[in-house]
Every structure is written in structure tokens, then in C-alpha cells.
N, C-alpha and C positions, 0 to 999 in steps of 0.2 A: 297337512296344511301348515303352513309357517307362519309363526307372527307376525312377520310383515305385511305376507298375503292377506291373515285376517282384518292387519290394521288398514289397509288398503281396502278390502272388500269394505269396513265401516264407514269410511272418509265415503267412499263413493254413495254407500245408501245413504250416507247424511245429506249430501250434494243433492242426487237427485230426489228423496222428499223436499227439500226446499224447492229446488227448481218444479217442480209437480205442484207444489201451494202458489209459488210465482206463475205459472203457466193456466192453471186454472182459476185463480182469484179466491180458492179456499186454503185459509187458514189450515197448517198440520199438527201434528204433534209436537213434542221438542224431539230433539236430534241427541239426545246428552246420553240414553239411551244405547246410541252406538258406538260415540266417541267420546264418550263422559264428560262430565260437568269440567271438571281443571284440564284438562288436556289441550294447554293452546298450540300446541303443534301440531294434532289433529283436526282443530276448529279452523286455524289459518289453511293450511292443506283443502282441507271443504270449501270455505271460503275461495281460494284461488281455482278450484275444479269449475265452481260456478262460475264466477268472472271467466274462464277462457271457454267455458259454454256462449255466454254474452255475446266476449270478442271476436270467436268464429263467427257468430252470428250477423256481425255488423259495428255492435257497438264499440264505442274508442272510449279509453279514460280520459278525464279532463282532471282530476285529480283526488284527494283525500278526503275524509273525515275521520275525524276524532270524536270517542265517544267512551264515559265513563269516566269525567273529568272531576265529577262531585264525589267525596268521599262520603257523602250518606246515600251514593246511587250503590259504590264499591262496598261500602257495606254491607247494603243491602244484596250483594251478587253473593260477599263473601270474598274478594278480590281486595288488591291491593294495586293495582296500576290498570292505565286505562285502558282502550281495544282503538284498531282502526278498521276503516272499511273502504272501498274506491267507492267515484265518484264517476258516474258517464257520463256521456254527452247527453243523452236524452230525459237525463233527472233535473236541469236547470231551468228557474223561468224566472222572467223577468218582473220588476216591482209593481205592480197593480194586474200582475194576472190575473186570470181566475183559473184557477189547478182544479181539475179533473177528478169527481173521485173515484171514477172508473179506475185511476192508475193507481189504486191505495185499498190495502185490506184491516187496518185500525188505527190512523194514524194519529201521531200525537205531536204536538209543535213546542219546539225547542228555540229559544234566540242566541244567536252568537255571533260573535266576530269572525268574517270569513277575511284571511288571506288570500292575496294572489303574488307567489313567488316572480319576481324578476330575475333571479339569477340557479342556477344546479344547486342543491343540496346534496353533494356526490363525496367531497372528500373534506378532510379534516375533523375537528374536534366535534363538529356541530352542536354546537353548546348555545345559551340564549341569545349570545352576541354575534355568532357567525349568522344566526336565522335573522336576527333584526337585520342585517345586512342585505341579506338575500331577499326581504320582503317588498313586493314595490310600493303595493299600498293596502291597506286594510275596508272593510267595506260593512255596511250592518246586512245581518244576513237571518233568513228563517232559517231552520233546518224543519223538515217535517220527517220525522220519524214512526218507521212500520217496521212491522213483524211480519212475518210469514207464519209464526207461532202461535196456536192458537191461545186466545186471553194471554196475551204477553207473559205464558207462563216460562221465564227463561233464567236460565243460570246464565254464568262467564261464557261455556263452550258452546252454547245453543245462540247468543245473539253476535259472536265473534264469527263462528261459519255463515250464520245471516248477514253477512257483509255489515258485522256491527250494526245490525238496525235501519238502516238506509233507507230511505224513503224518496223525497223529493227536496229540494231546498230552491228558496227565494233570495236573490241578493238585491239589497238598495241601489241609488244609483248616484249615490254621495262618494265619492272615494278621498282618501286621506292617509298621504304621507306617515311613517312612523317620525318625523320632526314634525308633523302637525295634529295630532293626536298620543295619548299615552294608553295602549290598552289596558294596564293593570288598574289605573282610575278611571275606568270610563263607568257610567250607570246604566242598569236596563229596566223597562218598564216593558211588558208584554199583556196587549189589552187583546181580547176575544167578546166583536160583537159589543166592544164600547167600557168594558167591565176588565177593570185592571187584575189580572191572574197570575201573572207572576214577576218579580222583581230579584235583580241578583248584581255580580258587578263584576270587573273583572277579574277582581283578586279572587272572585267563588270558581275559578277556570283554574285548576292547581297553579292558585298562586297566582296566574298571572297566562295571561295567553299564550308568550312569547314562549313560556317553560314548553307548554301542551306543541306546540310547534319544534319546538327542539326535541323533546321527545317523539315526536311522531319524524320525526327526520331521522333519527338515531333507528326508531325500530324498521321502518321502511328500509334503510340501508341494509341493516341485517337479514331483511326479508329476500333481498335481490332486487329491491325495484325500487329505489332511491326517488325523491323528489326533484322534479323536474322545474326549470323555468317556465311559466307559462299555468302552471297547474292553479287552483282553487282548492286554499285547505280550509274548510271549516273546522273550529280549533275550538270547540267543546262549549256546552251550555255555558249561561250564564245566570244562570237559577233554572226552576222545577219548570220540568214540562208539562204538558197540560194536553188531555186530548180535543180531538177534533171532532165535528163534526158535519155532515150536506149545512152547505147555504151562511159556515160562518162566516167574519169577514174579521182578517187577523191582523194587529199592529203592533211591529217593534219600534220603540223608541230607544238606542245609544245613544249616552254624550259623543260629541265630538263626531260622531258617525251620521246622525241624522235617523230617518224611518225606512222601513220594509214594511210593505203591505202584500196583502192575500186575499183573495175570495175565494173559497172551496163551492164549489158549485153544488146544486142541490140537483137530486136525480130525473125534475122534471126537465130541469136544464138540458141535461145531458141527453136526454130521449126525445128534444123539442129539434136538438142542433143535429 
């Protein structure tokens, strides 16, 4: 048997454990196991196996995220630059939902700035000034973040083949110009149930949102599947995530962006509907 074949036979049992913890609502093992803790070229590889399991299936991307923006999250992985993951159609809900938690196996909520591309992120430099360009308007956004992992116990190559962590995300319904807001000073307040839990800004998004977007352009190109107009990137925490719970009721507050709100539903909910 060839090295390839074996690193091929790995990719695929990392792929489907996940998709088997996805498919049944139980949490697995980590995946680092077959395709090792640093190996991002194995993790993305898993990572894309899944998504065209998805895509056969029905689902379409609507675009990105960016995830491992905080240099004490990268620390703590042992990494040095951040991960992406797609985004489908069927992870988005609108501001005052209430999101399901039938559709989530630990999930933990994140606030950031979500972009929506007006123009290709296909050719050139794609440096911070060609994305401001391409951005149409920026928007305050949840991200809700899950593992397929069981107790989030994951490295760099176990939450990159998990489509980066991916969960579900909330976007506000403020939207604003890059002449009408500056992401790199905006502030966040993220309350859970009334109780303010985490605070951060946008310089805590390496540096600056606009980077986490140019770099996530830069790596996507390289991947083969370049940033689209039209897409939705959520462009990295803006402070410490916080888990969740049935029955919370979640609120982000950005300068200049306005609120997102959530209600996670509790299981009687879900058993009554």
C-alpha cells in the first residue's frame, strides 16, 4: 500500500467519523488520530470530503468563516494563523429567532462582524485595501459555534476537518457601509440571559477585521474556491466565546452596527412544536 493510499484511506475515516457524529447528534472522538494534529492539508482535504457529502446532498454555500482569530485561542491550539470553514444555506437565521437546539451538539457563542462581499475576490494582490473595496456592507452578527468533538477536546487538524467549528450564525439587521462605520474601532458587549460575558473590539480580530478578511481571501484562493460576490464572511470573534445553553436568550451589542439577538430554545419547546 502507498502513502498516498494510506493518506487517503485517513482523510476519508476522518470525514466520515465526523459526518457519523453530524448524522447522529453524537459527539465522536477527535480525528488527529488519523490525520494528525498539524497536518493542514489533510484537515482541509476532510474538511472538503464533507462539504461535497453536504453538496451532493442538497446544500449550497452561501459563504465563509473565519475561525482562530485570537492569539490566546492559537495559543492555546499551538498554531500560529487562523482556519476557515464554509458556510450553507441552511446554518442562517434571522435576528430574534429562536434557533433550535435539536440542530447543535455543544454549542458555544461567538460575536463578530459578519461581511457580505459585493464584488469577486478572484484576482490581484487581495491585500486589506482591495477587500475593503470588494465589501458591500458589514452587519453585527452571532456565530454559534459546535464541535462534532466530543468535550471540545480538539487541536489545529481536528477543528479545521470540522469545517472549522461551524455551527449556526445570527446576523443583525443594521447594515453599514465601510464609509459609515470603521471595523477596527468598533466595541462588543455580548450578554447571555441579561449578564454581560464577554467584551472584546475589533482590533482583538487580528488587528483588525479587514486583515482576517484579506487573509481569508488570500487562503480560499489558494484552496481553489476563491470568494464570491454575494457570499457572507464572518471574519473572526471579537472576544471570548461563551457556551450555551436550552432556553438562553443571547445579545450582541457593536458600535456602529447596532444588536443581534437569539433565543435557543429549551427541549420542551421543541417536543411541544
Amino acid at each position: 500500500m502507498t502513502q498516498t493510499t494510506d493518506l487517503d484511506n485517513a482523510i476519508e475515516q476522518a470525514a466520515d467519523r465526523l459526518l457519523t457524529a453530524s448524522r447522529t447528534h453524537v459527539a465522536c472522538a477527535p480525528v488527529r488520530d488519523v490525520i494528525g494534529a498539524t497536518d493542514l492539508p489533510a484537515a482541509y482535504r476532510a474538511q472538503q470530503r464533507i462539504n461535497d457529502v453536504r453538496i451532493a446532498g442538497g446544500a449550497r454555500v452561501v459563504g465563509r468563516k473565519i475561525g482562530l482569530t485570537s492569539k490566546a485561542v492559537q495559543d492555546q491550539l499551538g498554531v500560529d494563523q487562523p482556519d476557515f470553514g464554509v458556510l450553507f444555506d441552511d446554518m442562517g437565521f434571522a435576528d430574534g429567532d429562536v434557533v433550535p437546539m435539536t440542530r447543535l451538539l455543544q454549542p458555544k457563542a461567538e460575536a463578530e462582524i459578519a461581511f457580505v462581499l459585493g464584488a469577486d475576490l478572484v484576482d490581484g494582490p487581495l491585500d486589506a485595501a482591495q477587500v475593503a473595496d470588494a465589501i458591500a456592507y458589514g452587519v453585527a452578527a452571532l456565530e454559534i459555534c459546535d464541535s462534532r468533538i466530543a468535550d471540545w477536546d480538539i487541536r489545529f487538524g481536528d477543528t479545521v476537518a470540522d469545517n472549522a467549528s461551524a455551527g449556526l450564525y445570527v446576523l443583525g439587521t443594521e447594515t453599514k457601509t465601510l464609509a459609515e462605520f470603521s471595523p477596527v474601532d468598533t466595541t462588543m458587549s455580548m450578554s447571555i440571559n441579561g449578564a454581560e460575558v464577554s467584551t472584546g473590539s475589533g482590533a482583538d480580530c487580528l488587528g483588525d477585521p479587514l486583515n482576517a478578511v484579506a487573509w481569508l481571501a488570500q487562503a480560499a484562493r489558494d484552496n481553489g474556491a476563491p470568494l464570491l460576490a454575494g457570499q457572507v464572511i464572518l471574519s473572526g470573534a471579537l472576544g471570548p466565546m461563551r457556551p450555551l445553553a436550552a432556553g438562553d436568550d443571547v445579545r450582541v451589542d457593536i458600535t456602529g452596527l447596532g444588536s443581534v439577538t437569539a433565543y435557543f430554545s429549551s427541549t420542551n419547546e421543541e417536543t411541544a412544536k
